[in-house]
C-alpha positions as CSV (number, residue, x, y, z in Angstrom):
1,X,71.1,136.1,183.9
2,X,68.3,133.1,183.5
3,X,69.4,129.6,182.5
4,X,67.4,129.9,179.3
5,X,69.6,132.6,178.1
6,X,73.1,130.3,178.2
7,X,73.6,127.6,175.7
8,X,75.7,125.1,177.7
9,X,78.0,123.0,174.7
10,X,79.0,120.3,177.8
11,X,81.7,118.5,175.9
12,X,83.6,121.3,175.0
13,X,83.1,122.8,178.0
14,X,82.3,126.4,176.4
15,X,79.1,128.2,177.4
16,X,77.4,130.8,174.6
17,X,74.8,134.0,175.3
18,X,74.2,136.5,173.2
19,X,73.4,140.3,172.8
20,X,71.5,142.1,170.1
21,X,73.9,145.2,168.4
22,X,72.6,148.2,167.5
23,X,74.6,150.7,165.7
24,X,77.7,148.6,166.8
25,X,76.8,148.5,170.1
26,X,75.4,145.7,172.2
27,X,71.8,146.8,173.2
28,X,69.5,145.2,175.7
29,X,69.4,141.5,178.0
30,X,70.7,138.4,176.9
31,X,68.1,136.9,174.3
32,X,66.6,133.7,175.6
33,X,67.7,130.5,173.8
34,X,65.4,128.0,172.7
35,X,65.3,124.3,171.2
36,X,68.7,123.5,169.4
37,X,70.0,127.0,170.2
38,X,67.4,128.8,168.2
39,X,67.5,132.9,169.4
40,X,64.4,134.3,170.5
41,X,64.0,137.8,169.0
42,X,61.4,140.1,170.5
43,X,58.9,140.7,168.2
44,X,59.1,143.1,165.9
45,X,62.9,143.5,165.8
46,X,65.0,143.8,163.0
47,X,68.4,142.4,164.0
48,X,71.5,144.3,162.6
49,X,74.2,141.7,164.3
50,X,75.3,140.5,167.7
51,X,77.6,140.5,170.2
52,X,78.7,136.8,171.5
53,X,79.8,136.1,175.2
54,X,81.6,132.6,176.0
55,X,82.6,131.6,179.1
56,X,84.9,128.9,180.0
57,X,85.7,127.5,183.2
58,X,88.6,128.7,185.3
59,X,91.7,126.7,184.8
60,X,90.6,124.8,182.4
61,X,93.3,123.8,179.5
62,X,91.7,126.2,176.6
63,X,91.3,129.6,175.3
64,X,89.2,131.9,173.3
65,X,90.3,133.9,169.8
66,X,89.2,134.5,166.9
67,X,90.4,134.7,163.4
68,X,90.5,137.5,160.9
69,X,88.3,136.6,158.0
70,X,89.8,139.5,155.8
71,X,92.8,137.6,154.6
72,X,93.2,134.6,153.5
73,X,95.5,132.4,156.3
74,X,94.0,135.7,158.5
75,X,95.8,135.3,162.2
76,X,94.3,133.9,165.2
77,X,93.9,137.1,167.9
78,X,92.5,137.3,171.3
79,X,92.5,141.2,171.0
80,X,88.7,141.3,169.7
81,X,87.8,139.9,173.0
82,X,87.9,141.4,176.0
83,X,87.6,139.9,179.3
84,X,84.4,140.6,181.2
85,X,83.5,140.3,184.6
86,X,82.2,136.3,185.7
87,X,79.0,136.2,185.8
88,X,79.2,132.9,187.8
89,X,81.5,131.5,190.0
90,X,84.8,129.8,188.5
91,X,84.3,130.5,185.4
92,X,86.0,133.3,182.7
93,X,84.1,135.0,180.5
94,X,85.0,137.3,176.7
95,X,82.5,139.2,175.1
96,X,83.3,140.2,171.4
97,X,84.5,144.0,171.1
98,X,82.7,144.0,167.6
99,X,79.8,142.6,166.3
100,X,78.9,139.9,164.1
101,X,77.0,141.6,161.2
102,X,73.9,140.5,159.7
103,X,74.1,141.4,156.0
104,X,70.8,141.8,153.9
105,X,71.0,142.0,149.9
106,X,67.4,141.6,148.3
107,X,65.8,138.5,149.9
108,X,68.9,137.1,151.3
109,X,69.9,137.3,154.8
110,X,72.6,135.7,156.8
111,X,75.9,136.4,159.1
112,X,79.1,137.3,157.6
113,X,81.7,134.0,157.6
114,X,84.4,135.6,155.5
115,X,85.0,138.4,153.6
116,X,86.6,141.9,153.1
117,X,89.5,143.3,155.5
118,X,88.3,144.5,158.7
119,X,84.7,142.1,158.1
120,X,83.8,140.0,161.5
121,X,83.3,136.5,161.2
122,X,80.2,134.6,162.7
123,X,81.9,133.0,165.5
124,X,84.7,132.6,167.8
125,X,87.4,129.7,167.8
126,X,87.9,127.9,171.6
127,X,91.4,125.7,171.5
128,X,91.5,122.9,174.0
129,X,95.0,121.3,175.0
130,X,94.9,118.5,177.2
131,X,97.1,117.7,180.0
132,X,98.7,114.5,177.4
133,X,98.1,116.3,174.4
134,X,94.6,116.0,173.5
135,X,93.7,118.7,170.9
136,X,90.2,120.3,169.6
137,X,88.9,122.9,167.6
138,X,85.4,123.9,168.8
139,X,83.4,127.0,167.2
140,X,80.3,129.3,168.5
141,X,78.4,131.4,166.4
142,X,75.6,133.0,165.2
143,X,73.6,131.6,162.3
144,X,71.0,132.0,160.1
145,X,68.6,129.1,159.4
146,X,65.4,128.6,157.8
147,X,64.2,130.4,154.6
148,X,65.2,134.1,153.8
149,X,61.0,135.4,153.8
150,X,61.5,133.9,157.7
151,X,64.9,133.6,158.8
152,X,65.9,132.4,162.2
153,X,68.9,132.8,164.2
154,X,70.6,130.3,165.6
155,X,73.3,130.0,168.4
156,X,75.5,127.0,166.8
157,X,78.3,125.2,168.5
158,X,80.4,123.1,166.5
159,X,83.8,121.1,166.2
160,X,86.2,121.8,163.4
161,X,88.7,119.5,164.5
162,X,90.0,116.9,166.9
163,X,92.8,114.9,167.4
164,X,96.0,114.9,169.3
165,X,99.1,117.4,169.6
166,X,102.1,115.3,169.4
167,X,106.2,116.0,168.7
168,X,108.6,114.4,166.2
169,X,112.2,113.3,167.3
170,X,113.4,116.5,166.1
171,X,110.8,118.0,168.1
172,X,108.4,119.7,165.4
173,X,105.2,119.5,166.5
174,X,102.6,117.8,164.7
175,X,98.5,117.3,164.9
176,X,97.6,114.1,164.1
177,X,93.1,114.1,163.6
178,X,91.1,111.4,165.5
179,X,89.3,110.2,162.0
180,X,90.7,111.1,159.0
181,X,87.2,113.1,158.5
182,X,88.6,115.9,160.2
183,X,91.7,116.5,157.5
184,X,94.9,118.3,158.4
185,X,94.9,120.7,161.3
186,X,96.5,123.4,159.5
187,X,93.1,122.9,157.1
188,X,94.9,124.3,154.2
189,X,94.1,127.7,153.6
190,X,93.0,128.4,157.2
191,X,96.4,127.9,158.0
192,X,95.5,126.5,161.6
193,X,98.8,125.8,162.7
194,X,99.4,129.9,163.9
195,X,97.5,128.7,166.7
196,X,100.8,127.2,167.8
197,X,102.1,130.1,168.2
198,X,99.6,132.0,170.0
199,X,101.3,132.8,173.9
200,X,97.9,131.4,175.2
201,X,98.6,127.9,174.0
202,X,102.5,128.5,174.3
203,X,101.7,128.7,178.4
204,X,99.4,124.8,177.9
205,X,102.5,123.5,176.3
206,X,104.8,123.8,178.9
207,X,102.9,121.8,181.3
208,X,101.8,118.9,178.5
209,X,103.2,115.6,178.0
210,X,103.4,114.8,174.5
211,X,104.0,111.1,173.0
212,X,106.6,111.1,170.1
213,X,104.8,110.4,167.0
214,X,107.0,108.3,164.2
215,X,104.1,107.6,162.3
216,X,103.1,108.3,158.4
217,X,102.7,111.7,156.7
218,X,99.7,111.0,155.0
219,X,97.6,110.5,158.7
220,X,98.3,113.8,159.0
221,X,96.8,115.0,155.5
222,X,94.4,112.7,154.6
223,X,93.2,112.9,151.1
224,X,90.4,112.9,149.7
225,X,88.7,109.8,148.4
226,X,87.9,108.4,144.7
227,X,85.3,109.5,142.3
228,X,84.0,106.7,140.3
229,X,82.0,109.0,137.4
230,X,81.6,112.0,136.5
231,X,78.7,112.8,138.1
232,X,80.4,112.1,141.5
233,X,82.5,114.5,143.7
234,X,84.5,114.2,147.1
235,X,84.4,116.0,150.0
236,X,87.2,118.3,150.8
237,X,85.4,120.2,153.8
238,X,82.2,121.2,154.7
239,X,81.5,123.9,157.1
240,X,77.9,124.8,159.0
241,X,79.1,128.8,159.3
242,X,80.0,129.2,155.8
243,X,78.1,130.6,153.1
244,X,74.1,131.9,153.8
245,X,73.1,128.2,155.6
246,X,76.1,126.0,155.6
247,X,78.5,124.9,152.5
248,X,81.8,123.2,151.5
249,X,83.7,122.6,148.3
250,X,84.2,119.3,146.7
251,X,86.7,118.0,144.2
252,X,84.7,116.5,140.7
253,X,86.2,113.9,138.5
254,X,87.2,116.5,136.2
255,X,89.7,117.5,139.2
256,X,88.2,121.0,139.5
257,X,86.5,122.1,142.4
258,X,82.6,123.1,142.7
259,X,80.2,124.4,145.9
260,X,77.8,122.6,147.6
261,X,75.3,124.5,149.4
262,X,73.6,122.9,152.4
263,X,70.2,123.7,150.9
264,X,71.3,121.6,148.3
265,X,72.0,118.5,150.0
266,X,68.9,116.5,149.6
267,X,69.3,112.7,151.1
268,X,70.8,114.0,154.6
269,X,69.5,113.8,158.1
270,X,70.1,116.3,160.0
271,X,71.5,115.6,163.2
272,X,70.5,115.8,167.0
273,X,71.2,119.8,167.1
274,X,69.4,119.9,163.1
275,X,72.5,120.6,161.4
276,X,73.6,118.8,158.2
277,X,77.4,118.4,157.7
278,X,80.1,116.5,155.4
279,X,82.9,115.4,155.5
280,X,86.4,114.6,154.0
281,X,86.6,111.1,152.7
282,X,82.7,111.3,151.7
283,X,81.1,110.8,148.0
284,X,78.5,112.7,147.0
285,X,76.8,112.6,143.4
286,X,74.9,115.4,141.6
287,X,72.3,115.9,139.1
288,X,72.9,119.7,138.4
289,X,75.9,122.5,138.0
290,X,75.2,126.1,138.6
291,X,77.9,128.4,137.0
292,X,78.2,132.1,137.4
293,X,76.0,132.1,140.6
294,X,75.4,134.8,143.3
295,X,78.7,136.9,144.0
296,X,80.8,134.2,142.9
297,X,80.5,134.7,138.8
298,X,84.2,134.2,138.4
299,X,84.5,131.4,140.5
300,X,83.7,127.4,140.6
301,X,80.2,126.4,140.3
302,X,77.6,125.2,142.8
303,X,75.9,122.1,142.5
304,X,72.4,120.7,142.4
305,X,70.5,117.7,143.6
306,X,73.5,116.7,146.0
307,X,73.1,113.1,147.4
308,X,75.5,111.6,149.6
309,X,77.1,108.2,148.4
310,X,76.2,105.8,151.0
311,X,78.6,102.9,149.7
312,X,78.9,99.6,152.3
């Protein structure tokens, strides 16, 4: 293995590589990772999916699953990873027993997110639970960026949430998120809070300290803010594995709900790893709605011209 195959996410303390899949099988070396973990695909290849390796580092407070995108609330299971041997020295490695997908219809390409039963999602979920309760959410995947007549793939690293694990007086426990951007830990329909029952982070709970928490309810579920018009919307979640290039759903004056496609979000820098994200508690404004789009004809619309409020 060469260092410019591993994408190294230091504050998580995960490590990604990744495997073309052929057939269902991984094929070949460890593709080479470039500038913001951009895959380098040998010429002339076609990718049909990949296979994702993460290591972690021996002993440390976290573990690997991933979730089943056929249902909605799907389980979190370590059973579609399967230990390999260490390729370096105190650390563990998993390598995904199936492989991510690429799907193709006409001109559109990308990697599956969610979908039908028995459909593998674009990444893998690492849990970290520190030694007084610290908690995070941290994601690796594959991608697809750029345009669909060139796509690229990308080897993305992102957190979904952070916070801290903390226990009532009657001893339910309870995630309480570091900025309300991050929303509840259960997430709604995710229905994060399985992980608490997963015998991986069982075996970290014994050996944290927890501080009571007496605090409010709604720290826990923050809500989303205010719309002021009825061409404004708020945030409810945004995610950069969802949909073809990133997407979310947010709330409209109206109180239904609509799409926002990353593509679609035109006033936004991306940041240092060229990602553009929002976030619960943000305003956005819009100058167009899209209905009956793609494969979702029978569900909300998408928007156009998406701006983020950038209120004082």
């Amino acid at each position: 293995m060469k260092a410019n195959q591993m994408r190294v996410f230091e504050g998580a303390g995960v490590a990604g590589l990744v495997m073309l899949s052929e057939n269902g099988k991984p094929i070949g070396d460890y593709l080479e990772v470039g500038a913001n973990g951009m895959l380098v695909i040998p010429k002339g290849v076609n990718p049909q999916g990949f296979h994702i390796v993460v290591a972690i580092k021996d002993g440390s407070r976290a573990f690997i699953v991933q979730k089943d995108i056929g249902t909605t609330g799907g389980d979190y299971a370590s059973k579609s990873l399967s230990e390999l041997k260490s390729f370096a020295k105190g650390f563990k490695v998993f390598g995904m027993r199936e492989p991510i997908q690429v799907r193709r219809v006409g001109k559109d390409v990308w990697t599956n997110w969610h979908g039908k039963p028995g459909m593998i999602t674009n990444r893998v979920d690492r849990l970290g639970l520190g030694q007084d309760g610290q908690l995070d959410l941290f994601q690796v995947g594959v991608v697809v960026r750029g345009d669909s007549a060139s796509p690229s793939f990308k080897l993305l690293g992102r957190y979904r949430w952070r916070g801290e694990l903390r226990r009532r007086a009657d001893g339910k426990l309870v995630a309480v998120p570091a900025d309300s951007k991050w929303g509840s830990f259960n997430g709604g329909s995710s229905n994060r809070e399985q992980l608490f029952q997963h015998p991986e982070f069982r075996k970290l709970l014994e050996s944290t300290n927890l501080k009571v928490w007496d605090g409010a309810d709604a720290v826990l579920d923050p809500k989303q803010a205010k719309v002021n018009g009825p061409q404004e919307a708020a945030v409810l979640w945004h995610n950069e594995f969802g949909s073809q290039r990133g997407a979310g759903i947010v709330q409209m004056s109206d109180g239904k709900t609509a799409w926002v496609q990353t593509p679609d979000i035109i006033n936004v820098e991306p940041d240092e790893d060229g990602e553009i994200c929002l976030y619960l508690g943000q305003i956005v404004t819009f100058s167009g709605k899209v209905e009956n789009w793609g494969a979702k004809a029978d569900g909300p619309p998408k928007l156009t011209g998406v701006k983020l409020v950038k209120r004082p």
